[in-house]
Backbone as JSON Lines, residues from 0, in Angstrom:
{"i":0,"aa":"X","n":[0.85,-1.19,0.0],"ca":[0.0,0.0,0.0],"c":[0.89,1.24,0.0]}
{"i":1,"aa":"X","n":[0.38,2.5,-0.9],"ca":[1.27,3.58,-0.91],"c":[1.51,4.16,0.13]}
{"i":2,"aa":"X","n":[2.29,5.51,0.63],"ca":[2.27,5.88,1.54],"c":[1.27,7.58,0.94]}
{"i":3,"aa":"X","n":[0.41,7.89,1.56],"ca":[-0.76,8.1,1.26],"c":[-1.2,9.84,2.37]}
{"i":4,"aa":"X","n":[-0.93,10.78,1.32],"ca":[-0.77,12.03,1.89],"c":[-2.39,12.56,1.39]}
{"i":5,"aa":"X","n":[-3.68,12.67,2.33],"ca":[-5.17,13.54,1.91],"c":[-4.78,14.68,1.86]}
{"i":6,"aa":"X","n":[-5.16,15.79,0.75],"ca":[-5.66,17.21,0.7],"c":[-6.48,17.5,0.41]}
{"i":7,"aa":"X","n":[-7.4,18.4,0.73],"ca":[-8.48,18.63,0.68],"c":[-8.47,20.35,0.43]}
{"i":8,"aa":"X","n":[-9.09,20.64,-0.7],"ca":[-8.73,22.23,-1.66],"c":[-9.98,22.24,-2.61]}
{"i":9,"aa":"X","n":[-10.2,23.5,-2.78],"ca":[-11.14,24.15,-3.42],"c":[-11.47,24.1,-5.18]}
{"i":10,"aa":"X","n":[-10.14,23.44,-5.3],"ca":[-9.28,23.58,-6.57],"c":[-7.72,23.06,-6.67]}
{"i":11,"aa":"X","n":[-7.96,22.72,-8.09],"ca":[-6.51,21.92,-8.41],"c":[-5.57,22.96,-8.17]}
{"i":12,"aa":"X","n":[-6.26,24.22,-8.91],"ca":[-5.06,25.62,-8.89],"c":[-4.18,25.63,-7.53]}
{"i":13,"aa":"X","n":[-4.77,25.27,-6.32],"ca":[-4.02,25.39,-4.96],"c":[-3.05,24.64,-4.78]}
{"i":14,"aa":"X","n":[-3.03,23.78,-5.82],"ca":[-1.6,22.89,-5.21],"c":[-0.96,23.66,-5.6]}
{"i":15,"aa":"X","n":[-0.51,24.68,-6.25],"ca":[0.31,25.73,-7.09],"c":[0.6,26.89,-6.47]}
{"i":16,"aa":"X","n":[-0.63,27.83,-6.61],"ca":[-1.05,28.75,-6.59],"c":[-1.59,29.34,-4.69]}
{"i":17,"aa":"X","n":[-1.22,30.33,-4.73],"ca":[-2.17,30.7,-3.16],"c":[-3.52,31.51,-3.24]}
{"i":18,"aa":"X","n":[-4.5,30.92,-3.26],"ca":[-5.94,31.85,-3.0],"c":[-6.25,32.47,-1.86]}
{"i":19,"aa":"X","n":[-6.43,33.79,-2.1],"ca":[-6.49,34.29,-0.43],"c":[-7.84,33.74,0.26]}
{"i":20,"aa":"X","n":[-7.64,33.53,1.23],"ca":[-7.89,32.97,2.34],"c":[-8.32,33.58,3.74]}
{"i":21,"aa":"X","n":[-8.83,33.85,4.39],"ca":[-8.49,34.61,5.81],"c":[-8.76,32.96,6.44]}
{"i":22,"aa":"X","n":[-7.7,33.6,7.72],"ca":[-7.55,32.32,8.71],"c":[-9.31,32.03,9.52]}
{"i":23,"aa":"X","n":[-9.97,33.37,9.39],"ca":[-11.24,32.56,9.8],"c":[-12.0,31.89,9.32]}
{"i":24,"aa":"X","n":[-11.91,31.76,7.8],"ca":[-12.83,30.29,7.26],"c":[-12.65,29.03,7.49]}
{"i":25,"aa":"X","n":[-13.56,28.89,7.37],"ca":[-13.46,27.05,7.45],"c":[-12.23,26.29,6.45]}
{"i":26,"aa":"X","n":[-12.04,26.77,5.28],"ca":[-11.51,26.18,4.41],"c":[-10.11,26.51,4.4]}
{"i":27,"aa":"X","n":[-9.8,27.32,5.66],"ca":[-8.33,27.47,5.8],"c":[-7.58,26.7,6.42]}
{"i":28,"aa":"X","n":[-6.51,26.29,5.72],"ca":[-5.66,24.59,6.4],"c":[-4.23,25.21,5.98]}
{"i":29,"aa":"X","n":[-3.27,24.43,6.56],"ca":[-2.36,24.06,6.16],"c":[-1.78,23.92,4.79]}
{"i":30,"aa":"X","n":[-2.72,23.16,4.12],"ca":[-2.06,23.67,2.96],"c":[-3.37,24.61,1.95]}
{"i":31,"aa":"X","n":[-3.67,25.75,2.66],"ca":[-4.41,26.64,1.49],"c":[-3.19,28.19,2.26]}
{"i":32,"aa":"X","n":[-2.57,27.89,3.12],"ca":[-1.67,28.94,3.64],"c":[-0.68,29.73,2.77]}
{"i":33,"aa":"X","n":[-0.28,28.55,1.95],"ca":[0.77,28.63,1.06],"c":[-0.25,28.11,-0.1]}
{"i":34,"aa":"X","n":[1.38,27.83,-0.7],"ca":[0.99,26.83,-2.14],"c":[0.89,25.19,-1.47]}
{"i":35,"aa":"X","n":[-0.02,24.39,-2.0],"ca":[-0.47,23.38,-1.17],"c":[0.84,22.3,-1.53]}
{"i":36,"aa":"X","n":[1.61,22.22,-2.14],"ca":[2.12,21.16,-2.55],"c":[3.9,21.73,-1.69]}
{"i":37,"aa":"X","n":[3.57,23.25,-1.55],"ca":[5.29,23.43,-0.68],"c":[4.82,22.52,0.77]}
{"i":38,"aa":"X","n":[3.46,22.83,0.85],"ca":[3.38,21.72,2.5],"c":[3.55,20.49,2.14]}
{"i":39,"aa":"X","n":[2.77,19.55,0.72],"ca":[2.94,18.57,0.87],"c":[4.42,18.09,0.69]}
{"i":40,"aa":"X","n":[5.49,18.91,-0.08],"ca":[6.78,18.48,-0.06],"c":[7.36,18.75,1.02]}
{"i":41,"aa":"X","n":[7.03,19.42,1.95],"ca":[7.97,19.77,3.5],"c":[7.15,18.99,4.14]}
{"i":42,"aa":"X","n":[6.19,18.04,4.33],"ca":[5.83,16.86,5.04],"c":[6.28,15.83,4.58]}
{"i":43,"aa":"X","n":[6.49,15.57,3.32],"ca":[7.16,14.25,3.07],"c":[8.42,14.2,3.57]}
{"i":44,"aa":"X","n":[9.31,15.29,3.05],"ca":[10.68,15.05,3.45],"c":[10.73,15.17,5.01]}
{"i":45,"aa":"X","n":[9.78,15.84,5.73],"ca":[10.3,15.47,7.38],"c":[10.09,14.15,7.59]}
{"i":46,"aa":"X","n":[8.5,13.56,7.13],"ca":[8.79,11.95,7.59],"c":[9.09,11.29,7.17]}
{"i":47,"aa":"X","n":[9.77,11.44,5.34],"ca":[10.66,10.51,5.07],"c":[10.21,9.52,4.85]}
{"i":48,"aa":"X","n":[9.46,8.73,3.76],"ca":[8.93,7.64,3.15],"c":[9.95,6.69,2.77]}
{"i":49,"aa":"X","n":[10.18,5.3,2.94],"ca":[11.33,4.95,2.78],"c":[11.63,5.23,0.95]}
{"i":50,"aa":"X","n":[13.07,4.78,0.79],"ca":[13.18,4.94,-0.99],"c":[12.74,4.11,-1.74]}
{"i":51,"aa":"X","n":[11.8,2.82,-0.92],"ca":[10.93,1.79,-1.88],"c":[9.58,2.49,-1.69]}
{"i":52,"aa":"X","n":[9.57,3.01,-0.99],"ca":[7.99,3.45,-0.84],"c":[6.9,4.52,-2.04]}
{"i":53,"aa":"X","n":[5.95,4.07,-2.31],"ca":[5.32,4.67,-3.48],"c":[4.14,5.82,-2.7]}
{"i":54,"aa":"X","n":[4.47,6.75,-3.08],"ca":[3.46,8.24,-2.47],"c":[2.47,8.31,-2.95]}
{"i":55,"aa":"X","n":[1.18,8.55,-2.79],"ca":[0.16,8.9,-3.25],"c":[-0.48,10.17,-2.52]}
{"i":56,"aa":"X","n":[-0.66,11.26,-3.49],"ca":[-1.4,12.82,-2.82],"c":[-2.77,12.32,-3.23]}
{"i":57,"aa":"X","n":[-3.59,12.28,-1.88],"ca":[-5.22,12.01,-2.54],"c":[-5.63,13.6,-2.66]}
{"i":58,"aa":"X","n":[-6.35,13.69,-3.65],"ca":[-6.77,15.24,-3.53],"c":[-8.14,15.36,-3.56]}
{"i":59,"aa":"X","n":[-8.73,15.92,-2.35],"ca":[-10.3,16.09,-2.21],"c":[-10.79,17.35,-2.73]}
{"i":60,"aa":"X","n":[-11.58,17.33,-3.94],"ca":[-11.86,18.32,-4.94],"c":[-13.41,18.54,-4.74]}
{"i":61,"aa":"X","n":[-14.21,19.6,-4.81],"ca":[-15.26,19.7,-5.05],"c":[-15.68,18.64,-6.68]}
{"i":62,"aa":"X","n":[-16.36,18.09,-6.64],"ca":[-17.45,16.83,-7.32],"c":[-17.02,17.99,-9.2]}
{"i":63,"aa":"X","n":[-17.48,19.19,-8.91],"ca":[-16.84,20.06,-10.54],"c":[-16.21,20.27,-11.51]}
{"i":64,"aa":"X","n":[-14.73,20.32,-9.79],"ca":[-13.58,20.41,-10.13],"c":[-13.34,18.87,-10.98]}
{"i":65,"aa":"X","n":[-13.62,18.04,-10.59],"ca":[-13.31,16.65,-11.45],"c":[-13.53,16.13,-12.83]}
{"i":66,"aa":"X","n":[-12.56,15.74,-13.84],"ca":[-13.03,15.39,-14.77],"c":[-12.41,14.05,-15.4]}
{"i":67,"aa":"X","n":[-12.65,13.89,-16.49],"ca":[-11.53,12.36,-17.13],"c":[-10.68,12.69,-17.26]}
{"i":68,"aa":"X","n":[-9.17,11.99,-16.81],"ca":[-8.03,12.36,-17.24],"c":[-6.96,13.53,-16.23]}
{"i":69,"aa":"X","n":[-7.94,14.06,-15.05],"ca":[-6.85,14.96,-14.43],"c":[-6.48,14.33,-13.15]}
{"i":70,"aa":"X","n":[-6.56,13.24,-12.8],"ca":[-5.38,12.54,-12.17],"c":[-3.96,12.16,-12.98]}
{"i":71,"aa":"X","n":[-4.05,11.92,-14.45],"ca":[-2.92,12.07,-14.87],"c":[-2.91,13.55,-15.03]}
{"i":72,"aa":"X","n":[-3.22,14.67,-15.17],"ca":[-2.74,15.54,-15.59],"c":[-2.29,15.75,-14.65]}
{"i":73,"aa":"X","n":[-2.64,15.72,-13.5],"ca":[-1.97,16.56,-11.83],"c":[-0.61,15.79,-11.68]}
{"i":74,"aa":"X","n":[-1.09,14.35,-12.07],"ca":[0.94,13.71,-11.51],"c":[1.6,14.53,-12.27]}
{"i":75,"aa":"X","n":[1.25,14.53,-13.66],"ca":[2.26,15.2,-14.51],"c":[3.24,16.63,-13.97]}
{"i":76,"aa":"X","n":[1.63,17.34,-13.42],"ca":[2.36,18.6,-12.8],"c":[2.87,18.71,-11.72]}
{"i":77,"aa":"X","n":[2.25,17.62,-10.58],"ca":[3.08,17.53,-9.68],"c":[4.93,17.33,-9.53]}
{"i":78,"aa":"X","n":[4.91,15.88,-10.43],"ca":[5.75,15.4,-10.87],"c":[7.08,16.89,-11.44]}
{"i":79,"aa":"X","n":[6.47,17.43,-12.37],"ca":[7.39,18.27,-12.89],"c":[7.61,19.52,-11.97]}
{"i":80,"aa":"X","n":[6.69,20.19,-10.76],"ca":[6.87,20.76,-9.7],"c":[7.8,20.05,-9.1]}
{"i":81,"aa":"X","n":[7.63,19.26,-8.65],"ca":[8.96,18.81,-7.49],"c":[10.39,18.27,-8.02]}
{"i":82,"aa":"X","n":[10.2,18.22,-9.1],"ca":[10.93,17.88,-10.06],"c":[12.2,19.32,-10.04]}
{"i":83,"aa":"X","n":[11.71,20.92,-10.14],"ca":[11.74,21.5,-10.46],"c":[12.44,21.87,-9.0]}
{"i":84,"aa":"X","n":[11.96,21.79,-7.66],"ca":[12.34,21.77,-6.79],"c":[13.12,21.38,-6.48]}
{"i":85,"aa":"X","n":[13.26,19.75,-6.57],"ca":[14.58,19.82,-6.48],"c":[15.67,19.66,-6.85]}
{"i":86,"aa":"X","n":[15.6,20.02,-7.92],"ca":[16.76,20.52,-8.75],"c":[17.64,22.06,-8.27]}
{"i":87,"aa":"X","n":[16.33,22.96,-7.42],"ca":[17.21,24.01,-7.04],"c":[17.7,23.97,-5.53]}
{"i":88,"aa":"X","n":[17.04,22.99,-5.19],"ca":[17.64,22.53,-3.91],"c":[18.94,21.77,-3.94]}
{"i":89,"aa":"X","n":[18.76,20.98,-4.76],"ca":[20.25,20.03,-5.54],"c":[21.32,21.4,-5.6]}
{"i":90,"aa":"X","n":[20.51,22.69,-6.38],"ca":[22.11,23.44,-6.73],"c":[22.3,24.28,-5.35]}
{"i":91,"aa":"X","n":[21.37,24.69,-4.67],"ca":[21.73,24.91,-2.93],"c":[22.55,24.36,-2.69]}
{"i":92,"aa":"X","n":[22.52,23.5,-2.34],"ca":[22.84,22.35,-2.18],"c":[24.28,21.92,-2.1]}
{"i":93,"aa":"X","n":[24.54,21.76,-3.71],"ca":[26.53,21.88,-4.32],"c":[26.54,23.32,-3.98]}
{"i":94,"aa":"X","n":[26.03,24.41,-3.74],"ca":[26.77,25.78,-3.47],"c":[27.18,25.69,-2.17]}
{"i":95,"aa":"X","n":[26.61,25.48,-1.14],"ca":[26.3,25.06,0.2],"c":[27.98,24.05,0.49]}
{"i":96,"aa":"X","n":[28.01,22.89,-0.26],"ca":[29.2,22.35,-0.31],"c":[30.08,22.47,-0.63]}
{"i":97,"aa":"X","n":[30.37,23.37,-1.57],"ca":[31.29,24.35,-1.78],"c":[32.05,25.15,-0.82]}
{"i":98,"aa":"X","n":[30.85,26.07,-0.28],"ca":[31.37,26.77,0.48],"c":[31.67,26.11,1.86]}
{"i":99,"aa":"X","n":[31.48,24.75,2.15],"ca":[31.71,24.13,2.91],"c":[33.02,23.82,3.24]}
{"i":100,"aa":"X","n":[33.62,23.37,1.86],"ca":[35.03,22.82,1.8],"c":[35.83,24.0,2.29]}
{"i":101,"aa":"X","n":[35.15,25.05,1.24],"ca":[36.26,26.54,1.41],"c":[36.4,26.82,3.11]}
{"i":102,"aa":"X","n":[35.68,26.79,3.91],"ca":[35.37,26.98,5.12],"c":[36.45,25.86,5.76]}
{"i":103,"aa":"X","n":[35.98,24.91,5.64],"ca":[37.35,23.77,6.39],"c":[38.83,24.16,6.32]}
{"i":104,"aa":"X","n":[38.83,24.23,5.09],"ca":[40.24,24.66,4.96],"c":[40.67,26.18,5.38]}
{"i":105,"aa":"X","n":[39.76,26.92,5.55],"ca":[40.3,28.11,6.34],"c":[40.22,27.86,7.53]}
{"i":106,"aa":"X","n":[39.09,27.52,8.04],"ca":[38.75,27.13,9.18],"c":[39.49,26.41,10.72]}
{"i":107,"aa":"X","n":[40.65,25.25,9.53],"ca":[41.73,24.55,9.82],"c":[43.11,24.98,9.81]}
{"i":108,"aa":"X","n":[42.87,26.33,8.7],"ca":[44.7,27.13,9.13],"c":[43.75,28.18,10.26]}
{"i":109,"aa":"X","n":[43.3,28.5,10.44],"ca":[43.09,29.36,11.36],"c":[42.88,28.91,13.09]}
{"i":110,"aa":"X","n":[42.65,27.32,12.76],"ca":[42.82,26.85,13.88],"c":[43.91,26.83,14.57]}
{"i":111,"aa":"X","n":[44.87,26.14,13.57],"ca":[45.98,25.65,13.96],"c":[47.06,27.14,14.14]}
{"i":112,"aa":"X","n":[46.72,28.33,13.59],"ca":[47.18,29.42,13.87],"c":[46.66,30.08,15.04]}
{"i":113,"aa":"X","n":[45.3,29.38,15.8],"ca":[45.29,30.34,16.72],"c":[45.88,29.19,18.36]}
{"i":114,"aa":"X","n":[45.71,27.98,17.83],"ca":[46.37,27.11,18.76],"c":[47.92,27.08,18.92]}
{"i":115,"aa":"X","n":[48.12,27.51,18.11],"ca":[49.77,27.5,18.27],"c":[50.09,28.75,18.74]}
{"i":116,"aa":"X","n":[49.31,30.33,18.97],"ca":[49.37,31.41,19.18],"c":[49.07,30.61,21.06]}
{"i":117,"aa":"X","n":[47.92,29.99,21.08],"ca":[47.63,29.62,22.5],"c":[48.67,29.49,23.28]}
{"i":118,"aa":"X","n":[49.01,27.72,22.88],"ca":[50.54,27.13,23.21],"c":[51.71,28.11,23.32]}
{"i":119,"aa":"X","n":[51.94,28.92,22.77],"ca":[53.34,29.93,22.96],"c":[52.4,30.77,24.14]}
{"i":120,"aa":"X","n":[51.79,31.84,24.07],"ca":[51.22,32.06,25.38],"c":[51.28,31.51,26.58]}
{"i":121,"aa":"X","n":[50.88,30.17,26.39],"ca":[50.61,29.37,27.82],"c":[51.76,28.76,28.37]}
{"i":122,"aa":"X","n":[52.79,28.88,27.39],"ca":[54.19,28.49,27.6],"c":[54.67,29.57,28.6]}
{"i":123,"aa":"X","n":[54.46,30.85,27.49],"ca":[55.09,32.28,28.19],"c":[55.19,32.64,29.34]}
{"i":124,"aa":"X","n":[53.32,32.51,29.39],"ca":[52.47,32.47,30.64],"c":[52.93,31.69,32.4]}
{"i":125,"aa":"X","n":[53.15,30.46,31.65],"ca":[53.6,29.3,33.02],"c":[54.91,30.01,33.3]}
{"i":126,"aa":"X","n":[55.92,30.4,31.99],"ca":[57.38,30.66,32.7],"c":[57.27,31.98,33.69]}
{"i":127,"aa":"X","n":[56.54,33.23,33.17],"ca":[56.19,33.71,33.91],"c":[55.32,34.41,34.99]}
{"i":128,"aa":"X","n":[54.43,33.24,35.04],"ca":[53.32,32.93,36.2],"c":[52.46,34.39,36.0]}
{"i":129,"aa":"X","n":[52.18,34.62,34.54],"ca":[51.2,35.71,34.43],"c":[49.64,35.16,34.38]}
{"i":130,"aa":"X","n":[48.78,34.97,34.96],"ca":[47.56,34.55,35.21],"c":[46.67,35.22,34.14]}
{"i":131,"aa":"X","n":[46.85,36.76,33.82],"ca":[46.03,37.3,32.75],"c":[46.57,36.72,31.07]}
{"i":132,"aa":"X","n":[47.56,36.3,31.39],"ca":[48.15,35.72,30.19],"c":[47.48,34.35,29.85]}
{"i":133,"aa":"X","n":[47.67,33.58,30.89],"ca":[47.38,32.36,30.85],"c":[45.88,32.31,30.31]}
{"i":134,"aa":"X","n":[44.94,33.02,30.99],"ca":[43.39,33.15,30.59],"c":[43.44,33.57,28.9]}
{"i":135,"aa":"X","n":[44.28,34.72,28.4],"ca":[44.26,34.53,27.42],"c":[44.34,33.51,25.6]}
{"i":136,"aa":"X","n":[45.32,33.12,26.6],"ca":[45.61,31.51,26.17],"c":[44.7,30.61,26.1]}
{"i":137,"aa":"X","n":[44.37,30.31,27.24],"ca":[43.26,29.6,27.09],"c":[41.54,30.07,26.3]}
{"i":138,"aa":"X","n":[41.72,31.58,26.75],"ca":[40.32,31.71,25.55],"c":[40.82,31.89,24.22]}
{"i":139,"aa":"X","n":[41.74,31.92,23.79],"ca":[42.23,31.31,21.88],"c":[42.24,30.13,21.89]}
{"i":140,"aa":"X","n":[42.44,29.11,23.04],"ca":[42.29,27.91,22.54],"c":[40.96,27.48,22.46]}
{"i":141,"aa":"X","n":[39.72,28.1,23.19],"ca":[38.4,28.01,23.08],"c":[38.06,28.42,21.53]}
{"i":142,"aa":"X","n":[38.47,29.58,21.33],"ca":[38.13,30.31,20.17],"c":[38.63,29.73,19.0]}
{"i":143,"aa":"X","n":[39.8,29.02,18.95],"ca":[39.95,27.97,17.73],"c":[39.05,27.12,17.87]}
{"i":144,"aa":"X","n":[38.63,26.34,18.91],"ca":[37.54,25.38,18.38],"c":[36.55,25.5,17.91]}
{"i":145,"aa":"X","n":[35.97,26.8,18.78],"ca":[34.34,26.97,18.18],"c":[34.46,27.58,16.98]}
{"i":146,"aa":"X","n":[36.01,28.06,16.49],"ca":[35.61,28.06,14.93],"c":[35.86,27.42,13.77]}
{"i":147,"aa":"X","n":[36.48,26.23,14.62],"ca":[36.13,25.24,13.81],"c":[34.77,24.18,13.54]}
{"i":148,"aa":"X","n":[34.24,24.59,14.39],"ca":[32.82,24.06,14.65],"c":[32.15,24.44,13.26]}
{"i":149,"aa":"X","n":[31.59,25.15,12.55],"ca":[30.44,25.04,11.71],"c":[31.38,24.63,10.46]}
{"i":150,"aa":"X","n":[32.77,24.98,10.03],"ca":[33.52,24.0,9.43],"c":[32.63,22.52,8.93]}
{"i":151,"aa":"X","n":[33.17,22.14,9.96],"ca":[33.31,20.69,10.62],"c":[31.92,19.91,10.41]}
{"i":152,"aa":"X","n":[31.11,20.87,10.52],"ca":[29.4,20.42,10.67],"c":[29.4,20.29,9.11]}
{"i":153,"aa":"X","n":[28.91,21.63,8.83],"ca":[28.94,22.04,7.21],"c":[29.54,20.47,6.36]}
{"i":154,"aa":"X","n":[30.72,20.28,6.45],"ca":[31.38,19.48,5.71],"c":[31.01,17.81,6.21]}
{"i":155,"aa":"X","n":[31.02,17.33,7.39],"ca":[29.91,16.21,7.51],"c":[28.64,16.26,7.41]}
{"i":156,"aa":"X","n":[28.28,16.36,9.06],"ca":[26.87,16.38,9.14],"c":[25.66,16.89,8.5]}
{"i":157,"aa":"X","n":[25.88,18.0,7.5],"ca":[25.05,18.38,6.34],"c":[25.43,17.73,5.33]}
{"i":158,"aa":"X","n":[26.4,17.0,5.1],"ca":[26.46,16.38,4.04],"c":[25.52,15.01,3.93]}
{"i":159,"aa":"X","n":[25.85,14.61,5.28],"ca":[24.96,13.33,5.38],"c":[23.19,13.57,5.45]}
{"i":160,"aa":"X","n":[23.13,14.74,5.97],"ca":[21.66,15.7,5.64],"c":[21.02,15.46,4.34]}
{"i":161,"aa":"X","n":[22.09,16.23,3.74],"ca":[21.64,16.01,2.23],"c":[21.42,14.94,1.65]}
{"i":162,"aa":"X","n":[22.05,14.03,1.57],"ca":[22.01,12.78,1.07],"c":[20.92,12.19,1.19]}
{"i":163,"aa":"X","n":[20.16,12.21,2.47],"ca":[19.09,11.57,3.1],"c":[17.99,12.23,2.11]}
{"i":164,"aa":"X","n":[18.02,13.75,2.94],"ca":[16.78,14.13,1.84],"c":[16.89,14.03,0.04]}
{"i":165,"aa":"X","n":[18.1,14.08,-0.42],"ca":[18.28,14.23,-1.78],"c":[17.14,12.47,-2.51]}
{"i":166,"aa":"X","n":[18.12,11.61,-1.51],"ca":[16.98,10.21,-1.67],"c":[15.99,10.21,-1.37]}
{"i":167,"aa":"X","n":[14.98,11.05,-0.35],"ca":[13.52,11.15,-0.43],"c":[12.92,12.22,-1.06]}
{"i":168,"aa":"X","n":[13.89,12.92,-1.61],"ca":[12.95,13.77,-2.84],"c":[13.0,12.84,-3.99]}
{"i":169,"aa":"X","n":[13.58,12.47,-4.94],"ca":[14.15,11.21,-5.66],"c":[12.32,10.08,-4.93]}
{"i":170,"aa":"X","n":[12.11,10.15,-3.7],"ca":[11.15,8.88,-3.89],"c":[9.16,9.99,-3.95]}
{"i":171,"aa":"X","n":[9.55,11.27,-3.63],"ca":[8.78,12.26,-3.28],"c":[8.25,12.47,-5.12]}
{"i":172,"aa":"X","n":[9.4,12.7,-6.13],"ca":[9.18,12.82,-7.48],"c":[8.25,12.05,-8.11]}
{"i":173,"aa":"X","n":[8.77,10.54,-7.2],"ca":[7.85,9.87,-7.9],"c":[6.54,9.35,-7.51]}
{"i":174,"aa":"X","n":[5.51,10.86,-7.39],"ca":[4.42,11.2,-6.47],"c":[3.24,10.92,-7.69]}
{"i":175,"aa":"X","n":[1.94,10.0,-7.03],"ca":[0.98,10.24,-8.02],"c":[-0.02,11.1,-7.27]}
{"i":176,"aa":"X","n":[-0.92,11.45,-8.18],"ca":[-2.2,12.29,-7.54],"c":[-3.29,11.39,-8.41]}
{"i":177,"aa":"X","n":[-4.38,11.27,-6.87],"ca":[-5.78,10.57,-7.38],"c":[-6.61,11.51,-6.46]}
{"i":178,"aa":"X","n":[-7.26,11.9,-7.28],"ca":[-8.65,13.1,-7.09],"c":[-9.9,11.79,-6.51]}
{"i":179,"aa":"X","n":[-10.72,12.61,-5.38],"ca":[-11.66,12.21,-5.22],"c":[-12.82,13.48,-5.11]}
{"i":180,"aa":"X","n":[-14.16,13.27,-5.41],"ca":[-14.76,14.16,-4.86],"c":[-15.13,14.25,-3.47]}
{"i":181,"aa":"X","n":[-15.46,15.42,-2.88],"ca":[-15.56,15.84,-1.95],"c":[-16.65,15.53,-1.5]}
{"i":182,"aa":"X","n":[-17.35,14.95,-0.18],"ca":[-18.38,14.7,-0.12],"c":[-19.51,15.74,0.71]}
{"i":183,"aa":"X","n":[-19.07,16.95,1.11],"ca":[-19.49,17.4,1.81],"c":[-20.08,18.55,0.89]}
């Protein structure tokens, strides 16, 4: 069985498009806030459908809105929406990693330049039992680490970020839409 996302909209136009709305109608949700399909792609990728898993957007349409043939037309557009997405998320993405690398490697002479500035200090410091020295020392050796910190992140732990989501957009693309009417 797919993994199986209901919306319920006034119109196909909303998976797209934003119709104004005020928050006091009834027909204001989650996804009539925005464009309905930026919610349904920022819900998939938080829970993450596995990469065998097949998506289905049910879309609850007024009985009108329905005709022959626009469940394929909506995958199509869905399909080429998220499609479209993430492709500019993909180039985020390599820019993001880019500037990632560039960052490490500064990140890492600047470490090692401000740790070795430490070490001679704390050397200085001990020979001559200057206490304001010594503190100094020690907050450059603080201050090299924490800037090596988003370095460090940047270049793993977002990398492995990406990867994850890059594979559930990849299973998100391959999204169908089946219209039902609305019964209410």
């Amino acid at each position: 069985m797919p993994y199986q996302l209901t919306v319920r909209l006034q119109s196909a136009q909303q998976l797209f498009e934003v119709v104004t709305l005020s928050p006091t109608s009834p027909h204001y949700t989650e996804f009539t806030a925005q464009p309905a399909m930026e919610t349904v792609r920022d819900l998939l990728l938080l829970r993450q459908p596995r990469k065998t898993d097949e998506v289905e957007l049910l879309l609850v349409l007024p009985a009108a809105h329905i005709h022959p043939g626009i469940d394929d037309e909506l995958t199509a557009a869905v399909r080429r929406w998220v499609r479209v997405q993430n492709r500019m998320d993909n180039e985020s993405t390599d820019a993001g990693g880019a500037i990632g690398r560039r960052l490490f490697a500064v990140g890492v002479a600047v470490f090692l330049l401000l740790q070795t500035a430490a070490i001679y200090l704390r050397n200085y410091s001990d020979a001559t039992n200057n206490d304001p020295l010594a503190a100094v020392a020690e907050g450059l050796s603080v201050t090299s680490w924490v800037m090596l910190w988003f370095p460090v992140q940047t270049f793993t732990v977002e990398v492995w970020r990406n990867s994850i989501r890059r594979r559930r957009a990849d299973v998100i693309e391959r999204m169908t839409v089946r219209t039902a009417a609305d019964p209410a």
